[in-house]
N, C-alpha and C positions, 0 to 999 in steps of 0.2 A: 565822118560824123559818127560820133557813138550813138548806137543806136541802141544797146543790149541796156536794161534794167538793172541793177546793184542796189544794195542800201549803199555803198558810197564808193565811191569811183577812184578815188585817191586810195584806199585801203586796197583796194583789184590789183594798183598799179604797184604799190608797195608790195603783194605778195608775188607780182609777177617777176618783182627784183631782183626778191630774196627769193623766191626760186628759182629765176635762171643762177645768177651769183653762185648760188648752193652749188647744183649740175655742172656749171665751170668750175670750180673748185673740185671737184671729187673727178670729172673728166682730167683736169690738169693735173692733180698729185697720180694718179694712175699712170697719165701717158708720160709723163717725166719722170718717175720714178722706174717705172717698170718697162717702158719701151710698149715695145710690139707685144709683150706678153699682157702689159695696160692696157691697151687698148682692147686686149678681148676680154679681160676682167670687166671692162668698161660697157661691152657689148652683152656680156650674161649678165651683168648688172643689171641693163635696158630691157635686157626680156624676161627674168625675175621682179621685175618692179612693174612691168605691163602688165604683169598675171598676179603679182599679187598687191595689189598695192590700193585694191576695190575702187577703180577709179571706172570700169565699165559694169560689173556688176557688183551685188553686196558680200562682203569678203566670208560671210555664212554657208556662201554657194560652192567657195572652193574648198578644193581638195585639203586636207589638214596640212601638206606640208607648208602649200602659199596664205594659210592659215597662220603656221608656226614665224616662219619671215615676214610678215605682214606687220609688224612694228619695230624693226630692224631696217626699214627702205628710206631712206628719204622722200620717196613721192607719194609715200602715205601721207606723208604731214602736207605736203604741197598740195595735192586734192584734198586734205580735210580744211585747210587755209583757207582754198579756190570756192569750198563748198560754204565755208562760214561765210564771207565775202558777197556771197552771189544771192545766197539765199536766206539767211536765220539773222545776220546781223551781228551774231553776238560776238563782239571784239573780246572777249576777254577767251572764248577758244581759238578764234584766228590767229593770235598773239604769242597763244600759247604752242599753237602749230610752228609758228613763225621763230619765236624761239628755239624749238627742238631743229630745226632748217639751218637756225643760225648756228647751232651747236655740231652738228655734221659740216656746217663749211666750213667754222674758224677749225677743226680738227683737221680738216683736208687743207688749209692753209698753214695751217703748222708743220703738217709731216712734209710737204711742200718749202717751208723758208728750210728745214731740215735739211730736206736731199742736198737741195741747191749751196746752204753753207759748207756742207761734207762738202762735196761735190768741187766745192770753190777751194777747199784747204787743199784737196788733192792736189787740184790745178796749181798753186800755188808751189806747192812742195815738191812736185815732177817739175817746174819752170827753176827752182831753186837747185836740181841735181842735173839738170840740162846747163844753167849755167857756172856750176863747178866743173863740169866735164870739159867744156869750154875752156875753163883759165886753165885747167891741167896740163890740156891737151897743145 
């Protein structure tokens, strides 16, 4: 049973979307592109975006550098969404949070179809000299 207060309940669920959505897209283009070295990009990513991203305290409180990356994070937008949503109402900032979310994921989807089409030519062109070797041979 939802029990938690919103101005509206459907806008909550919609930025929970597009926020997870976002977070898989930039978790996927890291660990398929980069491997094992993604995944720690992926992991400083998650502890630069916990410290600076003012989702626990007001981002005035830290230090200048989590200051300076502090509208460079993805989960700054996703708590100022979560914050619009929950509390002030006002859709036209949610939206626009929501937007900037969408524009980090369809980014991380692109360099994504990217790797994978390279990725696919290679496959294709090593399967094309494995089967000349063959008729040579």
């Amino acid at each position: 049973m939802w029990r938690y207060n919103t101005n509206g309940y459907m806008e909550w669920v919609v930025v929970c979307m597009i926020s997870s959505l976002t977070f898989f897209a930039i978790v996927q283009f890291f660990t398929t592109s980069f491997g094992n070295v993604g995944r720690f990009i992926v992991v400083i990513l998650l502890v630069l975006q916990l410290s600076a991203s003012a989702g626990t305290f007001p981002i005035e409180l830290a230090p200048s550098f989590f200051q300076t990356i502090h509208p460079y994070l993805p989960m700054t937008y996703a708590i100022r969404a979560f914050r619009g949503v929950v509390s002030s109402g006002d859709l036209g900032y949610v939206w626009t949070n929501i937007g900037v979310l969408s524009i980090f994921m369809i980014s991380c989807l692109v360099g994504s179809f990217f790797y994978f089409r390279l990725r696919f030519r290679k496959l294709v062109k090593s399967e094309r000299v494995v089967d000349q070797q063959e008729v040579t041979v």
